[in-house]
Backbone as numpy.savetxt, mean C-alpha at the origin, in Angstrom:
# Nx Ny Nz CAx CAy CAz Cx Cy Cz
26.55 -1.62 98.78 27.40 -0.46 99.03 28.36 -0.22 97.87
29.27 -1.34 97.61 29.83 -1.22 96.23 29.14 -0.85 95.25
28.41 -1.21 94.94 27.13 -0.64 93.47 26.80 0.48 93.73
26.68 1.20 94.93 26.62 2.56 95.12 27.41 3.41 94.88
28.59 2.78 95.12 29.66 3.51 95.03 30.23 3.85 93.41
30.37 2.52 92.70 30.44 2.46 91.48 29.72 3.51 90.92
28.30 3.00 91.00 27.23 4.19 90.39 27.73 5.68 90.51
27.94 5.68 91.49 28.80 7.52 91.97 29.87 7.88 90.77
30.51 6.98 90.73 31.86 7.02 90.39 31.78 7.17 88.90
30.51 6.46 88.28 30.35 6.84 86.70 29.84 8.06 86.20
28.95 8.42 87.63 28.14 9.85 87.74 29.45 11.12 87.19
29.95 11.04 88.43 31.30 11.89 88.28 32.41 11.38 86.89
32.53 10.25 86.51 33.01 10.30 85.53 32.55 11.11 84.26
31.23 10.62 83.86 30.44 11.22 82.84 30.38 12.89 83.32
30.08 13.23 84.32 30.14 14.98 84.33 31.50 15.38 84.13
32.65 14.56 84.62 34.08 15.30 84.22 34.28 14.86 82.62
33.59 14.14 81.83 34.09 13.86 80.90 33.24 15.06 79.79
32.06 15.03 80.23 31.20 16.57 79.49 31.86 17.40 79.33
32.70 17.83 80.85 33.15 19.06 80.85 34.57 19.29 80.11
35.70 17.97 80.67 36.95 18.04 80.09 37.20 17.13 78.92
36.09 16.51 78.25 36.87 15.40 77.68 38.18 14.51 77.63
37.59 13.78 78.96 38.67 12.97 78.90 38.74 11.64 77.94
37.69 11.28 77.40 37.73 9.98 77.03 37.55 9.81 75.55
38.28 11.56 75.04 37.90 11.69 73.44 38.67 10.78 72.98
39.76 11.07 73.25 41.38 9.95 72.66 40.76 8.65 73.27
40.08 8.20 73.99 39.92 6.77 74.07 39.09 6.37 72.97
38.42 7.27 72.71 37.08 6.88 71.73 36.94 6.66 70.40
38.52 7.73 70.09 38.67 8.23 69.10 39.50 6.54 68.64
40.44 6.62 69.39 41.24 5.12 69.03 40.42 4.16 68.70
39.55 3.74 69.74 38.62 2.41 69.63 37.83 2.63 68.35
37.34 3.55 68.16 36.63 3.60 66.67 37.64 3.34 65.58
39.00 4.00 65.83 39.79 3.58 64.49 40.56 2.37 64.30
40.31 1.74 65.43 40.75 0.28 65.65 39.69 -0.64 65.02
38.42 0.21 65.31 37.27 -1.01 64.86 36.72 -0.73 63.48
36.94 0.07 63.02 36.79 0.33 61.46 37.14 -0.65 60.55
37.82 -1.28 60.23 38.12 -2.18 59.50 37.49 -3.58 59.80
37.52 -3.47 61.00 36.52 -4.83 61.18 34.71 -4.36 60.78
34.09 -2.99 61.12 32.90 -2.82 60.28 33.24 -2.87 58.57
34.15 -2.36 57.97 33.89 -2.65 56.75 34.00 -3.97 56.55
34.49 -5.40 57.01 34.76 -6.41 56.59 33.18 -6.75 56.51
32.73 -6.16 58.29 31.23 -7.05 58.65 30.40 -6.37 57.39
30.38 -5.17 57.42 29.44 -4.69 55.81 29.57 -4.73 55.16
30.70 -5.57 54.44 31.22 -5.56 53.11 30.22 -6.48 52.17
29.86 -7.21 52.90 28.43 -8.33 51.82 27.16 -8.11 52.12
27.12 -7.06 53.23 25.61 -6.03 53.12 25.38 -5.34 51.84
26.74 -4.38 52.01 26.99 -3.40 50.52 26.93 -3.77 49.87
27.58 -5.45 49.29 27.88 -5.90 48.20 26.65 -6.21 47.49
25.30 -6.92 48.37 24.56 -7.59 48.02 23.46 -6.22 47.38
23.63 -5.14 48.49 22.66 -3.94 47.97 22.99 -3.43 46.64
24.22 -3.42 46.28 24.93 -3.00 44.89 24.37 -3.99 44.03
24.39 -5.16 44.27 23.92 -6.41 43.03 22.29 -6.21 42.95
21.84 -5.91 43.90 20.07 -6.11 43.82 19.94 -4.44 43.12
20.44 -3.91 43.65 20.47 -2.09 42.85 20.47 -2.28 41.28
21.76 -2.80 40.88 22.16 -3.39 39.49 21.14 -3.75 39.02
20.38 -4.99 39.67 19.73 -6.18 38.98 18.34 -5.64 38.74
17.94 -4.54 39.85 16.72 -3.71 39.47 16.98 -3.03 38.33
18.10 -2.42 38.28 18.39 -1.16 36.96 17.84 -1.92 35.77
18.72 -2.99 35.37 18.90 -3.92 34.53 17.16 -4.30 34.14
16.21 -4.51 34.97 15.21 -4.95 34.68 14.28 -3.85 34.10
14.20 -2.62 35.29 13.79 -1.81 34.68 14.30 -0.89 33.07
15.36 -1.43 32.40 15.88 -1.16 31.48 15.15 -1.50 30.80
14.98 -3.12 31.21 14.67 -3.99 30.23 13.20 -3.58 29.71
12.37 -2.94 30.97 10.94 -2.90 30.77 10.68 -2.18 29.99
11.32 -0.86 29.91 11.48 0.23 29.16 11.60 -0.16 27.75
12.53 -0.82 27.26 12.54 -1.10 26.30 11.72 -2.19 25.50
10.93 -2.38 26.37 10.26 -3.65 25.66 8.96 -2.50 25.14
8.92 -1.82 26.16 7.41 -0.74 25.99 7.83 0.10 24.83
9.20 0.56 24.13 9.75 1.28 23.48 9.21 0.30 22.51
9.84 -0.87 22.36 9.69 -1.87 20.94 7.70 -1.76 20.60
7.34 -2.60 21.65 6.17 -2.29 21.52 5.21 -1.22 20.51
5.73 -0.24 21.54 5.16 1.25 20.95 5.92 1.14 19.34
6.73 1.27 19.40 7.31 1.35 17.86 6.67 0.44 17.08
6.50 -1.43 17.22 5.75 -1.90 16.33 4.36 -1.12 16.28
3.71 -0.45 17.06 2.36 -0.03 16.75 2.88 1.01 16.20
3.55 2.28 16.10 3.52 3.35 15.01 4.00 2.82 13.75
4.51 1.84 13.57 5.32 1.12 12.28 3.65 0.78 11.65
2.92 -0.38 12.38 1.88 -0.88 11.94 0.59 0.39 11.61
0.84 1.74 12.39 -0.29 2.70 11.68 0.22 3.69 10.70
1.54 3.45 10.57 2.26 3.99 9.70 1.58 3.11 8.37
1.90 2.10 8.39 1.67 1.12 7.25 0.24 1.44 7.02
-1.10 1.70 7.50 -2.29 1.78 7.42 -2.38 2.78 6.81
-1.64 3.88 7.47 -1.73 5.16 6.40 -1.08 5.50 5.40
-0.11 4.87 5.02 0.10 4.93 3.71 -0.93 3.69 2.34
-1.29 2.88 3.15 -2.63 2.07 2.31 -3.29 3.07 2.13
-4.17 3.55 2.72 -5.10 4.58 3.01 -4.54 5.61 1.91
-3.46 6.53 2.38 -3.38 7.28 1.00 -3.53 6.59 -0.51
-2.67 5.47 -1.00 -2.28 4.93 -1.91 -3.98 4.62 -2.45
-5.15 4.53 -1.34 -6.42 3.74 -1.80 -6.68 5.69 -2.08
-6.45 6.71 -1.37 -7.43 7.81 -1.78 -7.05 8.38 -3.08
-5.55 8.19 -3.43 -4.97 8.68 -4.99 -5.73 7.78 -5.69
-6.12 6.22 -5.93 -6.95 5.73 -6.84 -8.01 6.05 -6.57
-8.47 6.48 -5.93 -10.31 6.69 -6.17 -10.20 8.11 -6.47
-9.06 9.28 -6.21 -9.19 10.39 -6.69 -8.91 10.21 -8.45
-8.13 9.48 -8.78 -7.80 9.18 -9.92 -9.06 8.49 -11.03
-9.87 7.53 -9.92 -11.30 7.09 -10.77 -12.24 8.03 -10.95
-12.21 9.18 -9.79 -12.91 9.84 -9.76 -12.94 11.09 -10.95
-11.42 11.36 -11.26 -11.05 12.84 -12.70 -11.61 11.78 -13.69
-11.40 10.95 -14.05 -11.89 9.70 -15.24 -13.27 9.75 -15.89
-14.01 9.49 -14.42 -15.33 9.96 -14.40 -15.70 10.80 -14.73
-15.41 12.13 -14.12 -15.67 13.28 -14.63 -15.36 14.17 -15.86
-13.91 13.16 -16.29 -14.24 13.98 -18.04 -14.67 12.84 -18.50
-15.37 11.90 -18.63 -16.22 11.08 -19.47 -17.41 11.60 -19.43
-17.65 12.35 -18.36 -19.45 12.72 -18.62 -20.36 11.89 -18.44
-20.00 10.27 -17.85 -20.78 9.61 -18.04 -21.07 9.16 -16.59
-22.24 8.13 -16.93 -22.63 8.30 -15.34 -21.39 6.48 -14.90
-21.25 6.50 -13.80 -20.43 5.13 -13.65 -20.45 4.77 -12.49
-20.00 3.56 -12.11 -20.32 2.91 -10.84 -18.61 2.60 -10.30
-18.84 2.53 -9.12 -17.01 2.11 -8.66 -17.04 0.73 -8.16
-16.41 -0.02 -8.40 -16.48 -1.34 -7.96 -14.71 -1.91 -7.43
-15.08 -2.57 -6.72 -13.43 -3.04 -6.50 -13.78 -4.60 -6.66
-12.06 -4.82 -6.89 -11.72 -6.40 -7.66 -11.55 -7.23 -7.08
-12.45 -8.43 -6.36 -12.70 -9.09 -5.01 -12.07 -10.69 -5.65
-11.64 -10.81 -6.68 -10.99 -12.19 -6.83 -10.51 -12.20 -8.73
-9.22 -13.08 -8.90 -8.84 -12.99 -10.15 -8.40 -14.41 -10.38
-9.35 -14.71 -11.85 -8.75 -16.22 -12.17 -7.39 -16.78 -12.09
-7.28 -17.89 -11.21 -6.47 -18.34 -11.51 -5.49 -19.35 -12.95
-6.29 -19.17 -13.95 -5.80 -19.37 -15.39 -5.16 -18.60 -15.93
-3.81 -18.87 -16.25 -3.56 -18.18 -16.84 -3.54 -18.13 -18.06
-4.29 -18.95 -19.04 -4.63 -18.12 -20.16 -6.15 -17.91 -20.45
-7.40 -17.38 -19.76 -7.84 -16.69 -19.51 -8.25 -15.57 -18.28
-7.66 -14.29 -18.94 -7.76 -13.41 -17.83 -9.69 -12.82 -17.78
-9.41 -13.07 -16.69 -11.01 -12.54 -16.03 -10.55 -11.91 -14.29
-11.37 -11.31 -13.44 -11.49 -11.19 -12.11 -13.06 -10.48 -12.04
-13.54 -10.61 -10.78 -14.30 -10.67 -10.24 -14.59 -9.39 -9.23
-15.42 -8.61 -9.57 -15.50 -7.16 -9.29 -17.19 -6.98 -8.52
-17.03 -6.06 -7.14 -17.93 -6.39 -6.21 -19.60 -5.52 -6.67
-19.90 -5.91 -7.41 -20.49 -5.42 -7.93 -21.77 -6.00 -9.11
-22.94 -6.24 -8.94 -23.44 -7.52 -9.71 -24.81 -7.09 -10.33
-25.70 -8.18 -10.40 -27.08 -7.83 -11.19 -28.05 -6.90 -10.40
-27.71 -6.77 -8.97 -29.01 -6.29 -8.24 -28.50 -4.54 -8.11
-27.32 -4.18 -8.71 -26.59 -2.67 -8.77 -26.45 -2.45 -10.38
-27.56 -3.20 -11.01 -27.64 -2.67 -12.70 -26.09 -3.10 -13.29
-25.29 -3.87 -12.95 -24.41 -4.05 -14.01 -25.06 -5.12 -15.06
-24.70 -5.51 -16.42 -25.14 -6.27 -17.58 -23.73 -6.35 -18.04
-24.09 -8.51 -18.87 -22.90 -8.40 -20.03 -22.66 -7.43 -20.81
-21.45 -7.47 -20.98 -21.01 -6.50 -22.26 -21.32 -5.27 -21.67
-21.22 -4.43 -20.17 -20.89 -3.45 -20.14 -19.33 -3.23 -20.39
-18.71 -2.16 -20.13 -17.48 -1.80 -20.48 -16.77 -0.67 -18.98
-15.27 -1.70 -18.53 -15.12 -1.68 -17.77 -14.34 -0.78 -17.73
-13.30 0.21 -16.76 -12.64 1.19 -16.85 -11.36 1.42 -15.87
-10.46 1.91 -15.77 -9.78 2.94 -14.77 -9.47 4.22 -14.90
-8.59 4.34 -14.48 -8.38 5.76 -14.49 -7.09 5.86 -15.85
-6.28 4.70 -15.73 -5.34 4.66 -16.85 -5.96 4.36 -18.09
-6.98 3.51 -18.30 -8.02 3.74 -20.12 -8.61 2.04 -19.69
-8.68 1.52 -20.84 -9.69 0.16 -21.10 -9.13 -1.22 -20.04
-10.01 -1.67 -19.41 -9.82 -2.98 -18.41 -10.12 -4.05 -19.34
-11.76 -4.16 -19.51 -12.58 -5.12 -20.56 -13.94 -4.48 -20.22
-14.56 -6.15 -20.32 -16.29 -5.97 -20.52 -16.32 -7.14 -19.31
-17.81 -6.79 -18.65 -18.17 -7.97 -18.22 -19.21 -9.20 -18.96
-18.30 -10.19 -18.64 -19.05 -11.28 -19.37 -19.96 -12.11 -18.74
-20.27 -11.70 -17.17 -21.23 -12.34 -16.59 -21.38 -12.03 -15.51
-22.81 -12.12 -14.76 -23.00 -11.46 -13.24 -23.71 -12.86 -12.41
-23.80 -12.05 -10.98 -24.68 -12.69 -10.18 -25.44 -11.63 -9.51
-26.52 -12.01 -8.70 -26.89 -10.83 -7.75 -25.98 -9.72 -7.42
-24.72 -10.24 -6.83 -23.99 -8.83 -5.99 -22.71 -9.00 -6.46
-21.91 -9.45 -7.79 -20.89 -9.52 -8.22 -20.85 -9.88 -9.41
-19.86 -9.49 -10.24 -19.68 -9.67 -11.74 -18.09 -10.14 -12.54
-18.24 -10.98 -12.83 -16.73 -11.57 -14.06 -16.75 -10.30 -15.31
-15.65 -10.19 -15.03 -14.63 -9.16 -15.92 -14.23 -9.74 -16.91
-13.72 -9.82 -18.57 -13.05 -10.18 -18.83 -12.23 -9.40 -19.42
-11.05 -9.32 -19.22 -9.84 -8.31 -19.59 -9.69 -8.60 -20.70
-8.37 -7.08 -21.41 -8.30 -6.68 -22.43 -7.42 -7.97 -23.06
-6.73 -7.88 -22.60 -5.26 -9.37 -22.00 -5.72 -10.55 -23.01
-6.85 -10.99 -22.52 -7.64 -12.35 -22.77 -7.17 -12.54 -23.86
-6.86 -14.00 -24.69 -7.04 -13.97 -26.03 -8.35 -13.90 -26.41
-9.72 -14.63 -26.11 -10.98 -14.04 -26.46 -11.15 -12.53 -26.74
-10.40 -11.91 -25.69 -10.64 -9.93 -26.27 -10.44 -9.49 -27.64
-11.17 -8.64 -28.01 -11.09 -8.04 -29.17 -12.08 -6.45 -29.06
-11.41 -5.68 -29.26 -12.05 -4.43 -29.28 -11.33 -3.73 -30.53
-12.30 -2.85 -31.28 -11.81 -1.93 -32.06 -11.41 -0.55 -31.50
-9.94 -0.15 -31.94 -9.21 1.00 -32.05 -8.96 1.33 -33.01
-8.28 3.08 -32.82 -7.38 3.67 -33.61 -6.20 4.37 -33.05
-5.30 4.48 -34.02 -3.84 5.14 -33.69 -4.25 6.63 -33.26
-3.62 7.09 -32.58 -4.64 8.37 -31.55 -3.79 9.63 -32.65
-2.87 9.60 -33.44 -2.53 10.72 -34.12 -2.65 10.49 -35.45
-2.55 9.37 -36.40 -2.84 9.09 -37.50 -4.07 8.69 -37.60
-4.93 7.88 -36.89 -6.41 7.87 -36.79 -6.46 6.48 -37.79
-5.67 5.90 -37.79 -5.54 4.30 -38.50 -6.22 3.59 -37.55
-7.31 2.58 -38.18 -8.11 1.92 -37.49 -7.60 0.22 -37.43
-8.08 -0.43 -36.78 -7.50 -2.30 -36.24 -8.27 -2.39 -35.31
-7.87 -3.98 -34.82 -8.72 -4.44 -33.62 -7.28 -4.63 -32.94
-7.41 -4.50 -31.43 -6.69 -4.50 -30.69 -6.50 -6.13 -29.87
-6.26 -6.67 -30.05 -6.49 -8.25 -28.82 -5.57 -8.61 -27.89
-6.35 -9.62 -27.21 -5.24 -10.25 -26.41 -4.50 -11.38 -26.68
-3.27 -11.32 -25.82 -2.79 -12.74 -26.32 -2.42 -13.65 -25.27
-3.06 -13.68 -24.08 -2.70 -14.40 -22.88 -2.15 -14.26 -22.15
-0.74 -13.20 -22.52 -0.10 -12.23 -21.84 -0.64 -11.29 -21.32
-0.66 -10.98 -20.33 -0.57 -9.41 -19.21 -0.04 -8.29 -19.73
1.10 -8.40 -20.26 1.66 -6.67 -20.95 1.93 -6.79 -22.43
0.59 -7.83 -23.17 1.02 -7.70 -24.99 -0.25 -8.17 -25.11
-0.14 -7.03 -25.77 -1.56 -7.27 -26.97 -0.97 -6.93 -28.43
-1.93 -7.32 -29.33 -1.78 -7.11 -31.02 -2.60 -6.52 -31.49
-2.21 -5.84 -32.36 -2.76 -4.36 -33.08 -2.95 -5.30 -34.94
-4.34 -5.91 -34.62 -4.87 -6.77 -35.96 -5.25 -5.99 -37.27
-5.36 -6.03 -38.51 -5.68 -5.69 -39.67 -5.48 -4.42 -39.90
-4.28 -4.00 -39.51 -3.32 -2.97 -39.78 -2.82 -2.99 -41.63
-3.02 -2.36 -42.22 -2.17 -2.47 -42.99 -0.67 -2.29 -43.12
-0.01 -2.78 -43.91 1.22 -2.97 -43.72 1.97 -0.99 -44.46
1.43 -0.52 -45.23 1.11 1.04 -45.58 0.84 1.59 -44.52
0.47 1.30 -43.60 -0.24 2.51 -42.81 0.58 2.85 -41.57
0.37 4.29 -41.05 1.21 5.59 -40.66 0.93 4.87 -38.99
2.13 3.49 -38.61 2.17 3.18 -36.94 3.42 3.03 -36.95
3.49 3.30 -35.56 5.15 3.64 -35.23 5.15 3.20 -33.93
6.13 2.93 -33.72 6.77 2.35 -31.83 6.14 3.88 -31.09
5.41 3.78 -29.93 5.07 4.52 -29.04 3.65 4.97 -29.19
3.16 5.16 -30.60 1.70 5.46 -30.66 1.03 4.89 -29.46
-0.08 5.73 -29.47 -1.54 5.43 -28.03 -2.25 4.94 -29.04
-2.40 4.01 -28.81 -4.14 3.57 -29.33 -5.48 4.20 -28.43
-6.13 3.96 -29.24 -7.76 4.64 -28.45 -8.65 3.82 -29.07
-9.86 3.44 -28.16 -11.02 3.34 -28.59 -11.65 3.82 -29.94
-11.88 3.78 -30.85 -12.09 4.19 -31.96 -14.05 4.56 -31.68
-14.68 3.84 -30.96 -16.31 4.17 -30.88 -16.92 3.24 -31.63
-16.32 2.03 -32.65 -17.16 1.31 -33.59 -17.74 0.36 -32.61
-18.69 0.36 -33.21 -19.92 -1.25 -32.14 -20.49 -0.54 -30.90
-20.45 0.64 -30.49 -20.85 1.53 -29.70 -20.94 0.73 -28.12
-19.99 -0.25 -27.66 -19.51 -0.24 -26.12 -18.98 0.54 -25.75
-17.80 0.90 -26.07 -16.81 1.98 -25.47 -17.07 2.87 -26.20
-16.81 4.42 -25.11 -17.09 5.59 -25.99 -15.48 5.98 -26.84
-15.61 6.71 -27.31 -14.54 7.21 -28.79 -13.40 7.87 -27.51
-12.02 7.31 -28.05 -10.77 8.18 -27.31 -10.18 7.78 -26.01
-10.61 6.50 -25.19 -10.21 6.52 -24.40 -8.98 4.90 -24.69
-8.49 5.74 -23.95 -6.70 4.92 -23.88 -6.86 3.44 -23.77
-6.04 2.69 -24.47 -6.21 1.20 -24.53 -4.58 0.75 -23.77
-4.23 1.26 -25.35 -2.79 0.46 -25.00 -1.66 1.48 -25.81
0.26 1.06 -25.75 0.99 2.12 -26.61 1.44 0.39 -27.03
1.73 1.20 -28.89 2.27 0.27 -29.77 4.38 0.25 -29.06
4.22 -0.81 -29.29 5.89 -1.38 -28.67 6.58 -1.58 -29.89
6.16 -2.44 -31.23 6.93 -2.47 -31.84 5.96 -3.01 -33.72
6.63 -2.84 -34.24 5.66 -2.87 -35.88 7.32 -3.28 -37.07
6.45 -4.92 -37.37 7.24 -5.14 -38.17 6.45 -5.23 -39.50
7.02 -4.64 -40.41 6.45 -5.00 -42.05 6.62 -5.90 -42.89
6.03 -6.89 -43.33 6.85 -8.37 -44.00 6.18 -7.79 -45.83
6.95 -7.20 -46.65 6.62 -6.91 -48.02 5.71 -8.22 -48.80
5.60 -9.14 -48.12 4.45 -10.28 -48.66 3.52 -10.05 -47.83
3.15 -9.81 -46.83 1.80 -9.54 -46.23 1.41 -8.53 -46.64
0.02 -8.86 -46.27 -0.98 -7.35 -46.72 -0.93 -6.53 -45.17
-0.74 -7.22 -44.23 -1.15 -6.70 -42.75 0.26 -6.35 -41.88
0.73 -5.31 -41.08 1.81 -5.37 -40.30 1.82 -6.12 -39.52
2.89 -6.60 -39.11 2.47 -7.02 -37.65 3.12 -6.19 -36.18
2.04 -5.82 -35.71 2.50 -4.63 -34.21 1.76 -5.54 -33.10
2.90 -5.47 -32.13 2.46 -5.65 -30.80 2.58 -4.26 -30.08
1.80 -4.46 -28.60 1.31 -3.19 -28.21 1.80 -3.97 -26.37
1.55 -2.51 -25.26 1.66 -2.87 -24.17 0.36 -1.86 -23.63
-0.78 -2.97 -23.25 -1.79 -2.25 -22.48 -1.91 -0.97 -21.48
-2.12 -0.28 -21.40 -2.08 1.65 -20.87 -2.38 1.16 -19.16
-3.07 -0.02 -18.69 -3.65 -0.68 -17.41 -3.12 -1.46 -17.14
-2.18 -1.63 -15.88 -1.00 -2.51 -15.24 -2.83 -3.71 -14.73
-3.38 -4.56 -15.73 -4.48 -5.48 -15.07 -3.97 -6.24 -13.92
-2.68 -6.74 -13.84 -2.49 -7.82 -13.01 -2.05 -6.79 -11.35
-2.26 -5.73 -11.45 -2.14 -4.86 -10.21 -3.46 -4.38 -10.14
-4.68 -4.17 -10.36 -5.74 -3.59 -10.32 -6.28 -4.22 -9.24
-7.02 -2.70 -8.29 -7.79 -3.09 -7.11 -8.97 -2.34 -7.34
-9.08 -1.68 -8.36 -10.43 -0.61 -8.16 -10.46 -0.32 -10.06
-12.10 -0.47 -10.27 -12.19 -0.12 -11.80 -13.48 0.73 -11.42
-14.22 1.40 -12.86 -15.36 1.75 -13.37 -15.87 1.10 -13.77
-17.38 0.96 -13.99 -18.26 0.12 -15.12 -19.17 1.46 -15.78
-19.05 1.39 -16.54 -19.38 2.55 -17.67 -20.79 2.11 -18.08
-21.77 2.71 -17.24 -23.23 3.33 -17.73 -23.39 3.35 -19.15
-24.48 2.80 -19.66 -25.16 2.63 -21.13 -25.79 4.62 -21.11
-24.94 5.47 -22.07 -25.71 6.65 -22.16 -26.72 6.98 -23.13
-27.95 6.77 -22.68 -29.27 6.65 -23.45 -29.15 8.49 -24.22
-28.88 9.45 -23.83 -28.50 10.77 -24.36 -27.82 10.80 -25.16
-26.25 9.71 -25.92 -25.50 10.22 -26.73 -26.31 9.85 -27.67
-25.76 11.31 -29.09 -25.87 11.38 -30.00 -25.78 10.11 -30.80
-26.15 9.40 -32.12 -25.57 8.88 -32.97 -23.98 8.89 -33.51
-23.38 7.81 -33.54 -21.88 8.08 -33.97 -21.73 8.90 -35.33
-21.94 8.80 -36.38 -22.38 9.24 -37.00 -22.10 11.36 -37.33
-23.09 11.41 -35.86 -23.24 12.53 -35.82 -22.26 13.23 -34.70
-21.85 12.42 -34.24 -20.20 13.28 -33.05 -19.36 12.61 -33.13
-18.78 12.59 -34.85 -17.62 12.16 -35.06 -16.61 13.42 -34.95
-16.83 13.96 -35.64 -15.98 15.32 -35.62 -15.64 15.98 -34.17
-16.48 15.74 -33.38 -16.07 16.57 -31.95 -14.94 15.41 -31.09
-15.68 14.19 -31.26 -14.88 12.81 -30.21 -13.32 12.85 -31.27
-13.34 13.43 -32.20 -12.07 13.19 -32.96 -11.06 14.14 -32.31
-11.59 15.43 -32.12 -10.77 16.81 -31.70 -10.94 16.24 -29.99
-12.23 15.46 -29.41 -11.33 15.35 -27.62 -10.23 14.11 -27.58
-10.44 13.29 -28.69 -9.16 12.01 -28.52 -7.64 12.75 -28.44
-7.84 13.80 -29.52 -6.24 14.60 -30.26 -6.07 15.32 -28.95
């Protein structure tokens, strides 16, 4: 009977409270009484959601940036490829104009190993007996004279540079037309300008050229520039050192210069190879 009654009694409470609110101010208090005790109870809910929030940010930062580095070493590393790549297409465009005002027929070879002696310069160029190279062809770039090769195998050939002290090629002074042998002296950037007379019209900066004698190299192409010419009034001979026109100890790519069964006799195209050297 009591529980009935009760029950009644909440019935009618709750409909008078719909209608009049009576129990706003009760409700209203008890919530602002208990507020401070929910923030205490949520205070290390919040706290902990704020630290794991953080600690995600933080990671995903991190990821980001690792994919940033990443990515960047790979455009750094095809960056670097393409500038090889250019630097290799200017030398072969450069072997290639060489070629074409020589007229001659030539092969391209690149420089697959270089003695370690240093006082004889040689390297090793990919290129050998079974692709028609022979001793004593005559080797090239795009800047003027490398050497000759002094020996092959099937599929590769020894160079020996201008450098060498063994080298010796005949030149001339490219504007006075004074003739010498040019050599090496073990050094990389000096050579000597031999049986010069001590009379004759050389000066600091002259080009030497190929002169055409002994018919390896054709007439006019660039050797080396004279550096310096001293005259001793008791010698018969000057003495000039020179700096080779071909940085050899940087070379990755040469010519080998074709035997041209078509040229004329020297003899007979002196006068023209004189006016293309000038």
């Amino acid at each position: 009977m009591a529980a009935t009654v009760l029950a009644a009694l909440a019935v009618l409470l709750m409909g008078a409270d719909s209608r009049l609110d009576w129990t706003e101010g009760i409700r209203s208090a008890l919530l602002s009484a208990l507020y401070p005790v929910q923030r205490v109870v949520s205070a290390p809910i919040l706290l902990t959601q704020a630290v794991t929030d953080e600690v995600e940010s933080h990671f995903q930062v991190h990821r980001k940036n690792e994919v940033l580095r990443k990515r960047l070493e790979h455009l750094e590393a095809e960056n670097q490829e393409l500038g090889a790549l250019r630097r290799e297409n200017e030398r072969l465009r450069q072997l290639l104009n060489e070629a074409q005002r020589l007229k001659r027929s030539v092969s391209a070879a690149q420089i697959i190993a270089e003695s370690p002696d240093p006082f004889h310069h040689t390297v090793t160029v990919s290129r050998g007996q079974r692709h028609g190279v022979h001793p004593g062809q005559p080797v090239l770039s795009a800047q003027g004279v490398v050497g000759q090769v002094s020996s092959r195998s099937p599929l590769s050939a020894q160079v020996i540079l201008l450098t060498d002290p063994n080298s010796g090629i005949p030149v001339l002074v490219r504007d006075s037309r004074v003739r010498g042998i040019l050599a090496g002296t073990g050094s990389k950037d000096k050579l000597e300008l031999r049986y010069v007379p001590s009379s004759a019209r050389v000066k600091t900066g002259d080009i030497l050229v190929t002169s055409g004698l002994g018919g390896v190299f054709p007439k006019g192409i660039k050797a080396a520039r004279v550096e310096e010419v001293v005259r001793d009034p008791h010698s018969p001979f000057a003495e000039i050192t020179a700096r080779p026109t071909v940085p050899v100890s940087r070379l990755e790519d040469v010519l080998l210069l074709e035997q041209d069964t078509q040229e004329p006799p020297e003899q007979a195209r002196t006068g023209n190879s004189d006016k293309e050297a000038s």
